[in-house]
C-alpha positions in Angstrom: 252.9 51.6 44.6 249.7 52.8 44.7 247.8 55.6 46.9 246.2 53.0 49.2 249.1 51.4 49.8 250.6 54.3 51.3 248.0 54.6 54.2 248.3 51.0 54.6 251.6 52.0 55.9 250.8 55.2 57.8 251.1 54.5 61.7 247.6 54.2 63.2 247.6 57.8 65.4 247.9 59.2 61.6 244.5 57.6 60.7 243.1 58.7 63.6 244.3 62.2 64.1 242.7 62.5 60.3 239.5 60.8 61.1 238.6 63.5 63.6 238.8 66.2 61.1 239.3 69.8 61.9 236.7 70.8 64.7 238.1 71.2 68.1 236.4 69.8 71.1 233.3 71.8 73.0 234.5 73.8 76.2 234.0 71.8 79.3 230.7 73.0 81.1 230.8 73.7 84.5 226.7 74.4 84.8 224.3 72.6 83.7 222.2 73.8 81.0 218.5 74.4 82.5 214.7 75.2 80.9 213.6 78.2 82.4 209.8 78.6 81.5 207.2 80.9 82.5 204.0 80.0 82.3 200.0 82.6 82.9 197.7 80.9 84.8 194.7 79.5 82.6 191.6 81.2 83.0 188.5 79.1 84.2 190.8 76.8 86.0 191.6 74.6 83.1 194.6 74.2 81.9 197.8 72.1 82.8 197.8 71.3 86.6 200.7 73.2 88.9 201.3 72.4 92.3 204.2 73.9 94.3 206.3 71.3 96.0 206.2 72.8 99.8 202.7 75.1 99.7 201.0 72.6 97.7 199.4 75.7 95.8 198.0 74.5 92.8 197.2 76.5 89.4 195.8 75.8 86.0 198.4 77.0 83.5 198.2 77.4 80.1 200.7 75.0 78.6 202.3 77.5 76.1 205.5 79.7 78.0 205.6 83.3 77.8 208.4 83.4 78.4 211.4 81.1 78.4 215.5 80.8 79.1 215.7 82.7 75.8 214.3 86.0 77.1 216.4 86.3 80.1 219.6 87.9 80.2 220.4 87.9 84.1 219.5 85.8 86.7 220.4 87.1 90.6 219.7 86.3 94.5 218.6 89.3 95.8 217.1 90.3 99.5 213.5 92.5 99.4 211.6 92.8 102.2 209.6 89.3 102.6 213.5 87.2 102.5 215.3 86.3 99.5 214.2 85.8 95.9 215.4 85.0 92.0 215.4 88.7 90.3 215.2 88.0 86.1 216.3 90.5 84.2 214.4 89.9 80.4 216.0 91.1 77.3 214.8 94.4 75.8 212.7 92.3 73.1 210.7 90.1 76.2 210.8 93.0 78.3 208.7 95.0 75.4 206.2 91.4 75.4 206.2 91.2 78.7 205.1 94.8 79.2 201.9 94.0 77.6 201.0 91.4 79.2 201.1 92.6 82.6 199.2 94.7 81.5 196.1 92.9 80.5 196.8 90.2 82.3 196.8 91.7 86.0 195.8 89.6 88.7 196.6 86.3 86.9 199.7 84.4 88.6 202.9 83.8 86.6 204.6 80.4 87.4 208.0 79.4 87.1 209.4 75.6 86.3 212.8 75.4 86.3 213.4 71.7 84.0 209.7 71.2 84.2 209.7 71.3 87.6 207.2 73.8 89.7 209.7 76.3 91.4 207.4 78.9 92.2 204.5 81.4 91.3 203.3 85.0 91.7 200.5 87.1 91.3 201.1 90.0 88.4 199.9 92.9 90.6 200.9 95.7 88.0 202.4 96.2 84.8 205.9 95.5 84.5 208.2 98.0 82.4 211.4 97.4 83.3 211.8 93.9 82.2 212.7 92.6 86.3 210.5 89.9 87.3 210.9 88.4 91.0 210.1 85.2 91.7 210.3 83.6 95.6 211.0 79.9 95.2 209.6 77.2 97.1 213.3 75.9 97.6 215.7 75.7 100.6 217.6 79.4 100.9 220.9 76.9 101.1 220.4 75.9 97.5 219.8 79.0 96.1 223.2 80.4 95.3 224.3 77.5 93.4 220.8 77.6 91.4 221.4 81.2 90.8 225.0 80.4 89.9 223.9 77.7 87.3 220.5 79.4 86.1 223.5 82.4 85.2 225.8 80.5 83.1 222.9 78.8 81.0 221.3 81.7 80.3 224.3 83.6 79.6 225.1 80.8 77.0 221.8 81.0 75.6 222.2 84.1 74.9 225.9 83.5 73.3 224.1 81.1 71.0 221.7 83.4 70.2 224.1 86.1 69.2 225.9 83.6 66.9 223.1 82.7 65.0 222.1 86.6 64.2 
């Protein structure tokens, strides 16, 4: 009898337990993966067009990030004075890039768009060194712990992704 004969005869879970091969299924997410992107206003007033959602601010950006969900390492709701904002924590390689360009760019506005949506926008009032950048959104307070929660496990798998590729 020949070879092919054989797995004519093998039951049909056989075939299909070795169609699937040896990979194992991806964990089951329980976030959903987000772009985080940071983008310097334009000067002139050209650039891409920003409007916030509930101010209706709008800004020219320039359509290149500076930085993006790869650069942070911690997203958290914290309370400052003026109510409750997004605090991102950059990794030591964006917080270096970032450090410079505080610096010369100073009185520009920084925008966030969270999935290409405008989220929110501040003015870079002094250089930046320790890689924490606070962002107030233009978002109901109600939703923010669960954007927090989610903006958290996608970065922190970012970063697990980036760590297996080194």
């Amino acid at each position: 009898m020949s070879a092919w004969r054989h797995w004519a005869l093998a039951p049909p879970w056989l075939a299909a337990l070795l169609l699937t091969g040896c990979g194992s299924a991806p964990a089951p997410r329980d976030y959903v993966p987000m772009a985080v992107r940071f983008h310097l206003e334009s000067t002139g007033g050209e650039g891409v067009p920003f409007t916030l959602p509930r101010s209706g601010v709008a800004v020219g950006l320039n359509p290149r990030p500076v930085l993006t969900e790869a650069d942070v390492a911690n997203v958290e709701l914290v309370q400052v004075d003026l109510g409750r904002c997004l605090m991102f924590q950059l990794t030591p390689a964006a917080t270096r890039d970032f450090y410079r360009l505080s610096v010369t760019h100073q009185g520009r506005r920084l925008a966030l768009l969270l999935d290409g949506a405008a989220a929110g926008v501040r003015r870079i009032d002094g250089a930046i060194a320790d890689g924490v950048v606070y962002m107030f959104l233009e978002r109901p307070d109600e939703t923010l712990p669960g954007l927090v929660e989610n903006l958290k496990k996608s970065t922190a798998a970012v970063q697990r992704e980036i760590a297996r590729k080194k």
